[in-house]
C-alpha positions as CSV (number, residue, x, y, z in Angstrom):
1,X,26.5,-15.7,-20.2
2,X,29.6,-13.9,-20.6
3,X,31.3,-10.8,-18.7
4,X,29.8,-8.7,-21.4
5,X,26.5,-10.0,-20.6
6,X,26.6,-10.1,-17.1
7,X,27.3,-6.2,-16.7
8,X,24.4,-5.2,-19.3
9,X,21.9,-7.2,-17.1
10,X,23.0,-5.6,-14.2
11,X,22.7,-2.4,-15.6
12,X,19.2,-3.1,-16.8
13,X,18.4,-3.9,-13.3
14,X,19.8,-0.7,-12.1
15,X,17.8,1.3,-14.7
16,X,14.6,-0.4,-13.4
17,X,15.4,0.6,-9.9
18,X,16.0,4.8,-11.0
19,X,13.1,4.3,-13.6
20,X,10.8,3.5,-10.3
21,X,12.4,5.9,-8.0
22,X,11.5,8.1,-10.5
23,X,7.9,7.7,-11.1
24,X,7.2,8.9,-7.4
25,X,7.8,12.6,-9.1
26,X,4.7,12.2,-10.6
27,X,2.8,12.6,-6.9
28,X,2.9,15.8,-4.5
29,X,5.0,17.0,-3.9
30,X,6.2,17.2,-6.3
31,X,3.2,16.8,-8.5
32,X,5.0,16.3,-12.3
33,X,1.5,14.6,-13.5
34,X,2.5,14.3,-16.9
35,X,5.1,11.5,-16.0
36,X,2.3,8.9,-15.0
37,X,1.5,9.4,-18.7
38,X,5.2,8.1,-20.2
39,X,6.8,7.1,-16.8
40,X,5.8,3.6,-17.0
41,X,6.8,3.1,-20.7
42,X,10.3,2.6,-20.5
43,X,9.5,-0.2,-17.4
44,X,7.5,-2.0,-19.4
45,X,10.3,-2.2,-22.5
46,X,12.5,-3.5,-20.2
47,X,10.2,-6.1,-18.4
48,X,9.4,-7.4,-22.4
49,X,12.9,-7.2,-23.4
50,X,14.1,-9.3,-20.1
51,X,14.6,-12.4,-21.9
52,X,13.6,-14.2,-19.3
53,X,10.7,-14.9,-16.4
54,X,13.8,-14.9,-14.1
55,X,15.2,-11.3,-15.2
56,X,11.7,-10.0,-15.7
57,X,11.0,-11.0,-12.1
58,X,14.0,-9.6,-11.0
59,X,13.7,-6.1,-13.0
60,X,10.2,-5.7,-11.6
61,X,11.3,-7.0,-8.1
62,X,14.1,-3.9,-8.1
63,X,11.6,-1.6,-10.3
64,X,9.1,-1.9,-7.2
65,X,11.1,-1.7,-4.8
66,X,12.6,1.8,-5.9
67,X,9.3,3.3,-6.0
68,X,7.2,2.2,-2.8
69,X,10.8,2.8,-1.0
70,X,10.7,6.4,-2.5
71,X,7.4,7.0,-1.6
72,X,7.5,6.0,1.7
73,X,10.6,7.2,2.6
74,X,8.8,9.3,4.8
75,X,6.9,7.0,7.3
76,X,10.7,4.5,7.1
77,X,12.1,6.3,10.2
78,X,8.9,5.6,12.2
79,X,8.4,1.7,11.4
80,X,12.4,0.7,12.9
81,X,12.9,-3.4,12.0
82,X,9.7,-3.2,10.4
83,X,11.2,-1.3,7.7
84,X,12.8,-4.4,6.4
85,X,9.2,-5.8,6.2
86,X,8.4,-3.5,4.2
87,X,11.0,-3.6,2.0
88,X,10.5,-6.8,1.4
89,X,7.0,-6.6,0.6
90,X,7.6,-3.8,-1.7
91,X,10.1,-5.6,-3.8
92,X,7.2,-8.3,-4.9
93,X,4.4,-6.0,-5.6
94,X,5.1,-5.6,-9.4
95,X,6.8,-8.4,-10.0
96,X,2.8,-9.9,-11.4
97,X,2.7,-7.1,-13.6
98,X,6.2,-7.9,-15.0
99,X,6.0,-11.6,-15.6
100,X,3.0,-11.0,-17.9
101,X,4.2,-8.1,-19.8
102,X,7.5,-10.6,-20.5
103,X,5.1,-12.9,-21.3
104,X,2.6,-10.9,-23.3
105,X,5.3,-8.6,-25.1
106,X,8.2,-10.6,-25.7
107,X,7.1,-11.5,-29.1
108,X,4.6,-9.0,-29.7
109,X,2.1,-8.8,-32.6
110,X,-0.6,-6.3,-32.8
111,X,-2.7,-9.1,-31.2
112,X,-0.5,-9.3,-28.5
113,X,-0.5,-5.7,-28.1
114,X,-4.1,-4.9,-27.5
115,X,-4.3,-8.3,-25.4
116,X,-1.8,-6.8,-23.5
117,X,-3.7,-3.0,-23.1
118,X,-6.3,-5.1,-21.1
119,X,-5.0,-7.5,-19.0
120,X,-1.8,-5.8,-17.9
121,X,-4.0,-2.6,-16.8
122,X,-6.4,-5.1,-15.2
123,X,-2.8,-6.9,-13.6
124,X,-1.7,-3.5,-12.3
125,X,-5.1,-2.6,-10.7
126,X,-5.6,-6.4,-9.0
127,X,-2.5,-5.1,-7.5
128,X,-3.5,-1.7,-6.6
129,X,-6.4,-3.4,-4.6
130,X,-4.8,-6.2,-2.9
131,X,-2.2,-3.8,-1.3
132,X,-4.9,-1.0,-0.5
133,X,-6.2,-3.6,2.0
134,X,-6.6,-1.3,5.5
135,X,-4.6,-3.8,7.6
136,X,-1.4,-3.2,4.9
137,X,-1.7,0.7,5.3
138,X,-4.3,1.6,2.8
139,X,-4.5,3.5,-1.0
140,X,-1.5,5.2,-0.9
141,X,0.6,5.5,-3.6
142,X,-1.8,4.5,-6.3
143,X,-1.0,5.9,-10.0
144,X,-4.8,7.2,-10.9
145,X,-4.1,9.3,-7.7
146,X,-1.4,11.8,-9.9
147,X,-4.4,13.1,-12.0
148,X,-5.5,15.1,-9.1
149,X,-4.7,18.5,-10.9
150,X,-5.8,17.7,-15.1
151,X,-9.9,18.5,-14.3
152,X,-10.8,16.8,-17.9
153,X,-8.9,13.7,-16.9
154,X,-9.9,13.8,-13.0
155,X,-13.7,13.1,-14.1
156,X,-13.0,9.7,-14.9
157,X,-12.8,9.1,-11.1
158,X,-16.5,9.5,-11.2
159,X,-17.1,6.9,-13.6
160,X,-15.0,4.4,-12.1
161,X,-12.7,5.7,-9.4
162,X,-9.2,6.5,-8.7
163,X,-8.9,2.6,-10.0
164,X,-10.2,3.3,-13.7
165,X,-7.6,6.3,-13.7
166,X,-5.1,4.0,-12.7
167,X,-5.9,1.2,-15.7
168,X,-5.9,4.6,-18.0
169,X,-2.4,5.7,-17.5
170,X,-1.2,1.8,-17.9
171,X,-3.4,1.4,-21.1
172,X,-1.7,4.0,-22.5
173,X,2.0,3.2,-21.3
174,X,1.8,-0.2,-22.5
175,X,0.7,1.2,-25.6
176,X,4.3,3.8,-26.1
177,X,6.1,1.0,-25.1
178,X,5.4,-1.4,-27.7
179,X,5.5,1.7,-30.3
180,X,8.9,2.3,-28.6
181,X,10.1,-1.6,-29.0
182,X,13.2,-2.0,-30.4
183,X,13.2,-4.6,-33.5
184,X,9.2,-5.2,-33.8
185,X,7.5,-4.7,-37.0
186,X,5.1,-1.5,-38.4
187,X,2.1,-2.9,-37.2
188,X,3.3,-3.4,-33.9
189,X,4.4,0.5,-33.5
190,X,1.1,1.2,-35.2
191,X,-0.7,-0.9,-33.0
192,X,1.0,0.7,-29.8
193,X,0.5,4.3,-30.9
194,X,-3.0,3.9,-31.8
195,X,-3.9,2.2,-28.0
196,X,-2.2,4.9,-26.6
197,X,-3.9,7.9,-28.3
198,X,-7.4,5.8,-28.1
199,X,-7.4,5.4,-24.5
200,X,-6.1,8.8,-23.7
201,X,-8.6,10.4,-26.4
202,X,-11.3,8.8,-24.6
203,X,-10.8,9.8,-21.0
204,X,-10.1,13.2,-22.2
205,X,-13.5,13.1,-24.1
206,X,-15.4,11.8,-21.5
207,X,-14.1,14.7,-19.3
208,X,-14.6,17.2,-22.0
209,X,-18.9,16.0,-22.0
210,X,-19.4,15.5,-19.3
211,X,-21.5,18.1,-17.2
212,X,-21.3,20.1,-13.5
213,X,-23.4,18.3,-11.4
214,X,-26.4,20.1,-10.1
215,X,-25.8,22.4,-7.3
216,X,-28.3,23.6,-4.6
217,X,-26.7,25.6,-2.6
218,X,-24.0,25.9,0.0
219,X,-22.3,26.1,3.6
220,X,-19.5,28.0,4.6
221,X,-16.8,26.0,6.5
222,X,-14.5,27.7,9.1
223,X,-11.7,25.2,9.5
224,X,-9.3,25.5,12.4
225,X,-5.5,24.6,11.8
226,X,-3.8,25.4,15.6
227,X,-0.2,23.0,14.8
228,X,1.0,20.6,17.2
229,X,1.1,21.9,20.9
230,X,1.7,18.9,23.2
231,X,0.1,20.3,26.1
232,X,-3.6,18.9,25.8
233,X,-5.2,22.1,28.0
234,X,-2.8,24.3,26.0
235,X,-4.2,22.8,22.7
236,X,-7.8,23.0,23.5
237,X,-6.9,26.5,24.8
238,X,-5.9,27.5,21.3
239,X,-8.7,25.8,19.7
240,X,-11.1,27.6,21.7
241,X,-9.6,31.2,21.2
242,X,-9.2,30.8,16.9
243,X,-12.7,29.6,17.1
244,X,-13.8,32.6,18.6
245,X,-12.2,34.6,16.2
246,X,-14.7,33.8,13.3
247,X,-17.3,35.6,15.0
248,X,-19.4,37.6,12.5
249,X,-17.5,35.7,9.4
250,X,-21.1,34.0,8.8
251,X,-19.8,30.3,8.6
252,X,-22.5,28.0,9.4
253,X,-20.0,25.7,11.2
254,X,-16.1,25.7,12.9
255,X,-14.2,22.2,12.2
256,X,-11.3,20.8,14.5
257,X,-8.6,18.6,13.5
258,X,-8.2,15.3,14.9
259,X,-6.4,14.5,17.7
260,X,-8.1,18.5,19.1
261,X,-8.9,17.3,22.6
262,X,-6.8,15.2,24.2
263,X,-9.7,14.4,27.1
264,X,-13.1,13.4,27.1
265,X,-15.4,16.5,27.5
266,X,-18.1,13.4,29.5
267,X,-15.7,13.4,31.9
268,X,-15.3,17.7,32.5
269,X,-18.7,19.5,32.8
270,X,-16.7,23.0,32.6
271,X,-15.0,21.6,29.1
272,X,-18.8,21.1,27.7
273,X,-19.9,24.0,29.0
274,X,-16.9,26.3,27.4
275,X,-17.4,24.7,23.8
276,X,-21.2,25.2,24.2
277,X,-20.4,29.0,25.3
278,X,-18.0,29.2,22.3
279,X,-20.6,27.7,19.8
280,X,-23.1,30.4,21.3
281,X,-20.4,33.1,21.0
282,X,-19.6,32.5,17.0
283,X,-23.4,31.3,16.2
284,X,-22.6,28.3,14.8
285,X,-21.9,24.1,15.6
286,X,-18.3,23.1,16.6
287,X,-17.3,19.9,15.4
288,X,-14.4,18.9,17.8
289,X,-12.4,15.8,17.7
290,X,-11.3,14.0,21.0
291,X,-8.5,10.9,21.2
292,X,-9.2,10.0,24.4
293,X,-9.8,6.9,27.2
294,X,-13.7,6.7,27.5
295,X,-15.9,5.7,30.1
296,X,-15.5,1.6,29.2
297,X,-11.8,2.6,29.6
298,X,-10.9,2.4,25.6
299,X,-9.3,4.8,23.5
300,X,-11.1,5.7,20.6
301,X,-10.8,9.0,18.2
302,X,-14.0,10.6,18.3
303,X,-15.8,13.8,16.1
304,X,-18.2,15.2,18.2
305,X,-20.6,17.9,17.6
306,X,-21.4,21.1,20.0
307,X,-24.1,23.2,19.6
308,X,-25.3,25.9,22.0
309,X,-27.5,23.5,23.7
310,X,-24.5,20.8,24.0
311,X,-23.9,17.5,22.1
312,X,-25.6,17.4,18.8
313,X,-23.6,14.3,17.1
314,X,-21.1,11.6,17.3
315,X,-19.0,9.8,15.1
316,X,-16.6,7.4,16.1
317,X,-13.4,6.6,13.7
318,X,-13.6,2.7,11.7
319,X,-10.4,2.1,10.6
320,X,-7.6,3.0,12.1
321,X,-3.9,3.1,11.1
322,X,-2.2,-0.4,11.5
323,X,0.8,0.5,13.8
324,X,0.0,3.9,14.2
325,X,-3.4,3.1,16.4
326,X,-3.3,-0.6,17.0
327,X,-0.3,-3.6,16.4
328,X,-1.5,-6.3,13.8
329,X,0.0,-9.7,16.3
330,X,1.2,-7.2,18.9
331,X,1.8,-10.0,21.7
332,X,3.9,-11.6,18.4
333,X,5.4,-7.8,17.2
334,X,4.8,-5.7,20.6
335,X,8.5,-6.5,21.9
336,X,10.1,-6.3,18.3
337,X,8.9,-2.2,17.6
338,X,8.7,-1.3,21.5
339,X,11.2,1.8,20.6
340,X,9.5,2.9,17.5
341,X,6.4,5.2,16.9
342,X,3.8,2.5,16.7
343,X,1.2,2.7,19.2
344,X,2.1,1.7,22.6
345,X,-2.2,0.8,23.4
346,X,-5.0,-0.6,20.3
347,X,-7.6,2.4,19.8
348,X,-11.0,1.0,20.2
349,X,-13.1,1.2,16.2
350,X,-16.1,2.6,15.5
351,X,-19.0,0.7,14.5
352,X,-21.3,2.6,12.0
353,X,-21.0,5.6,10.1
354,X,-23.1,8.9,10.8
355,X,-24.6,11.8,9.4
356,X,-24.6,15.3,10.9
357,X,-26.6,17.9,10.6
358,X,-25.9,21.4,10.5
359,X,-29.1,23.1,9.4
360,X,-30.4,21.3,6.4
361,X,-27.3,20.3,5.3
362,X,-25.9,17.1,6.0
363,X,-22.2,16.3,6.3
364,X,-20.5,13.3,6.6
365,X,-17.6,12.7,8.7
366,X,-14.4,10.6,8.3
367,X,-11.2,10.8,10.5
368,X,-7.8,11.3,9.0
369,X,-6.9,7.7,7.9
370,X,-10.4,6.8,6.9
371,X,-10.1,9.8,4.1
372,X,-8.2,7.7,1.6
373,X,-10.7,5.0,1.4
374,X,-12.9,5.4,-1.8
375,X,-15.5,3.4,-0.1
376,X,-16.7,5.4,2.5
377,X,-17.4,8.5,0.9
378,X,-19.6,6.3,-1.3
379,X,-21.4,4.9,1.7
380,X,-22.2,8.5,3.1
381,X,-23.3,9.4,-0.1
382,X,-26.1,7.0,-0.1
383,X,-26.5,7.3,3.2
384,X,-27.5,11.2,2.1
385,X,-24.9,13.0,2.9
386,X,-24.5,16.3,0.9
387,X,-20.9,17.1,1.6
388,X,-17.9,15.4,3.2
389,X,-15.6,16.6,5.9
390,X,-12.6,15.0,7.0
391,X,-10.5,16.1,10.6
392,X,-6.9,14.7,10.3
393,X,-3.7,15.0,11.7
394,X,0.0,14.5,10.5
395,X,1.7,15.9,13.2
396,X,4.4,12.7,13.0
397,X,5.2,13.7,9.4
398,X,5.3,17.2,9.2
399,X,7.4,18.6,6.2
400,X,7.2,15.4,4.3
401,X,5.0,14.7,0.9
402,X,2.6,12.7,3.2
403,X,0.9,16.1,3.6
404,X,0.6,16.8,0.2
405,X,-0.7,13.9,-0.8
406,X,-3.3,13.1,1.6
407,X,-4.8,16.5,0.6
408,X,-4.9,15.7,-3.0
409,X,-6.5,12.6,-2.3
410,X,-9.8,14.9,-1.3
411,X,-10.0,16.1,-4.9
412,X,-10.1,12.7,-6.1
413,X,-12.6,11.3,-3.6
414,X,-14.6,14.7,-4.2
415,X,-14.9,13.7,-7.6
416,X,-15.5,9.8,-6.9
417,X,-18.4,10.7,-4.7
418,X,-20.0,13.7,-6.3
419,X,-20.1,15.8,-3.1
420,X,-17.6,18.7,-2.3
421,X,-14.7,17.3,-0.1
422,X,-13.0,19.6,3.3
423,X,-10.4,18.1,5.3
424,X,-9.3,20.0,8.2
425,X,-6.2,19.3,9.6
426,X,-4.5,19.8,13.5
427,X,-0.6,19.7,11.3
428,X,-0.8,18.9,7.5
429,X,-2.4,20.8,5.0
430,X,-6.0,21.4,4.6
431,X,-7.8,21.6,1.3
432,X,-11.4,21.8,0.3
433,X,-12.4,20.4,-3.3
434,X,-16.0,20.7,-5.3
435,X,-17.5,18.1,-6.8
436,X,-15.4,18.8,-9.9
437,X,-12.1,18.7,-8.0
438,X,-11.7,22.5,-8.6
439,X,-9.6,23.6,-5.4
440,X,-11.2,25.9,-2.8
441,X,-8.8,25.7,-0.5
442,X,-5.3,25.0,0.5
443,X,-3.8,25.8,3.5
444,X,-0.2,24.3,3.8
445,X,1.7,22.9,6.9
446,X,2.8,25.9,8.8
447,X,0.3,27.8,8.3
448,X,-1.5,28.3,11.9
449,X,-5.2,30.0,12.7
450,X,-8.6,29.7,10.8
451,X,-9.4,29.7,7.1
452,X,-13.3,29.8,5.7
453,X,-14.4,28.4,2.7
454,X,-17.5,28.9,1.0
455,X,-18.7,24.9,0.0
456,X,-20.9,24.5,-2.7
457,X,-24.1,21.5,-2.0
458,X,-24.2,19.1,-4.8
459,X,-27.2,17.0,-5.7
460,X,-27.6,13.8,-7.8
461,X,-25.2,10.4,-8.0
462,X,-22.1,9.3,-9.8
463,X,-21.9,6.5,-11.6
464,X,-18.9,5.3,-9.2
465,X,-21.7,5.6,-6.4
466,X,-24.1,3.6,-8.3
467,X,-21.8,1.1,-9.1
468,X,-19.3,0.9,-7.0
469,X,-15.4,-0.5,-7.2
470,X,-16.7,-2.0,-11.0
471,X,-13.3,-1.5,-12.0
472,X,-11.5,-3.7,-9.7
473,X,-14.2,-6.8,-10.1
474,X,-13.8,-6.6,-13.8
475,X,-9.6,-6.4,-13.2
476,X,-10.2,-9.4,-10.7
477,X,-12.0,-11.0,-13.1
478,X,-9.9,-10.6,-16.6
479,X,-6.4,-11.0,-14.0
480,X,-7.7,-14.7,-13.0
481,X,-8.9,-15.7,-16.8
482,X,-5.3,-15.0,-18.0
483,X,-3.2,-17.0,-14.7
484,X,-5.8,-19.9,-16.1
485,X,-5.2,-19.6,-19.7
486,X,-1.7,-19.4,-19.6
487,X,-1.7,-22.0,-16.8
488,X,-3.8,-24.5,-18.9
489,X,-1.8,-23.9,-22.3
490,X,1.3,-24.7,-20.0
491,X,0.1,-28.0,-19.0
492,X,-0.7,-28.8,-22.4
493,X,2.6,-28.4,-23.6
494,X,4.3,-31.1,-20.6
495,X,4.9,-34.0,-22.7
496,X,5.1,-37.5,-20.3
497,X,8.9,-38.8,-20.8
């Protein structure tokens, strides 16, 4: 390859890299939607038009690594040497998705090009899965996850997830990228153009028909936003005097954010007697949140319930953030990240979810983390619960766009579980969402004090909670045929010397 050549394939390589720093513009903040829509397109010419597996790994290597280091820029500073890790690992993560569209799309036809609009969405969301794992940080950053904001398009979540959004948006950029590639015949553009407006017709119409879900009633939420006040009798202080503020404001119950109570009530009878005082002074349940060492000597992050008679209800958070509440290997990693903000003791997990009961309503809790998990709103679903409510905290990234987007994430999972979504936050910015993803609330980072929401009750069952992650078994499924198909045609084509 000469000079000539050299500098236009490093200049492809630097185009990848903007084109997937750029994409992250189509999350909060700053929320330009639209661009999951086209932003992928031009990726997906040049992965084709690589001419080679080695450039087309290398285009998607620098192509990934733009965007998951973009998108996380904010949790880099926290991680120290691990940052490299992840730098690492989020060079790699498209580079699947960009072997196969060289290898699907490098000589298209307009067979090629509606193979391609179902095993390159199916590629992309095997990925999306595999790197949503809970040990590797959870579903952030996931492309369906945009859609938060277009309510005709945001109902496919309840058919099949933030997962079946995601193969959507890639359906219908692979589709404008082989109408857009340069040198291919008409029936290849027509054949682009016409997956493109296809897929994107039939989300839309499926949105368009489909109905409200049934609603029976509802409960009015007082949620309690304080900020960060390191003192733990300073911050319980606070809580308790906003919470007594929404006397007479008719909420049927006052929520906490995590991290609330920074001691076990067990251990101080005058804390359990204050909050049962306080829930007798508002007339209503108080669903605190304690990160504290318990009786066995563990720390665990707790959401307890407080009634005027005492402790109604429990739940005890699952998952918890790797790093953030435990060290994955710490005797390996311990001594590596010893100055950085990982967690300096593992937080003990919860064991089973729960249901609480505020009247006749039943809500079921998650903790911060846990919220961006798809499958546990569909457990509490079935488990009967008839709205969600999440207590989180992001006190170690406050101003960033992780605040942002864990809040949008509610009206997704709203939508995915058929239940109205609230998440309450200690620092970060509380929303509430029906079960259409039609925002009731949104309260951002500095704002301080108590905000009340009135929370409709929804009845019936999505598909996604009948059927659960469908999408990513069939993506599994139609990922693995096509590594074996193209791995058996290779071997037919070695020839013995």
């Amino acid at each position: 390859m000469g000079a000539a050549g050299r500098v236009r394939r490093w200049v492809a390589r630097g185009v990848a890299l903007l084109l997937g720093c750029l994409l992250v513009l189509a999350f909060p903040a700053p929320a330009l939607w639209w661009l999951a829509w086209v932003g992928l397109a031009p990726l997906v010419v040049l992965f084709a038009r690589a001419g080679s597996y080695r450039e087309a790994g290398w285009r998607s290597c620098l192509a990934s690594a733009g965007f998951f280091l973009t998108f996380f820029h904010w949790v880099l500073p926290q991680v120290g040497l691990l940052a490299l890790a992840v730098a690492v690992v989020a060079a790699v993560v498209w580079v699947p998705f960009g072997l196969l569209t060289y290898q699907l799309l490098r000589e298209p036809s307009p067979g090629r090009v509606a193979l391609a609009g179902v095993v390159l969405p199916s590629v992309w969301v095997s990925v999306e899965v595999v790197r949503s794992w809970e040990r590797l940080g959870g579903p952030w950053g996931i492309l369906g996850l945009t859609q938060w904001q277009v309510p005709p398009v945001l109902d496919v979540a309840a058919l099949g997830g933030m997962w079946l959004l995601s193969a959507v948006l890639v359906a219908v950029n692979v589709g404008l990228a082989a109408a857009a590639l340069p040198g291919v015949s008409r029936a290849v553009r027509f054949s682009g153009a016409g997956l493109a407006v296809v897929v994107a017709a039939s989300a839309l119409g499926y949105g368009l028909l489909r109905a409200d879900p049934a609603m029976t009633g509802t409960i009015r939420v007082a949620g309690v936003q304080a900020g960060v006040i390191h003192d733990p009798g300073q911050r319980f202080a606070r809580h308790v005097e906003l919470t007594r503020t929404v006397r007479g404001r008719g909420q049927d119950v006052v929520v906490w954010g995590q991290s609330s109570m920074a001691f076990d009530p067990a251990r101080r009878p005058d804390t359990v007697t204050l909050l049962r005082e306080t829930a007798a002074a508002v007339g209503s349940d108080v669903l605190v949140n304690v990160d504290a060492r318990g009786t066995d000597g563990r720390i665990r992050k707790t959401a307890q319930q407080y009634g005027a008679g005492g402790l109604v209800g429990t739940y005890e958070k699952r998952r918890l953030v790797p790093f953030g509440e435990y060290v994955p290997l710490r005797s390996l990693l311990g001594g590596l990240l010893r100055d950085t903000g990982i967690a300096d003791e593992d937080r003990a997990p919860g064991v089973e979810p729960s249901i609480l009961r505020v009247g006749a309503v039943r809500l079921g809790p998650l903790i911060s983390y846990e919220s961006v998990f798809p499958d546990l709103r569909r457990e509490l679903v079935r488990r009967g619960a008839d709205v969600t409510v999440v207590q989180g905290s992001l006190t170690s990234f406050h101003g960033t766009w992780a605040h942002p987007v864990q809040a949008s994430a509610e009206a997704i999972r709203a939508v995915e579980s058929g239940r109205s979504a609230v998440l309450v936050e200690l620092d970060g910015t509380s929303a509430a969402f029906d079960a259409r993803g039609r925002r009731l609330a949104w309260l951002p980072p500095d704002a301080r004090g108590i905000f009340v929401v009135e929370v409709p009750i929804h009845e019936g069952s999505t598909p996604y909670v009948r059927w659960g992650d469908w999408v990513p078994a069939t993506a599994f499924v139609i990922t693995v045929a096509t590594l074996v198909l193209l791995g058996s045609r290779a071997l037919l084509r070695i020839r013995p010397r």
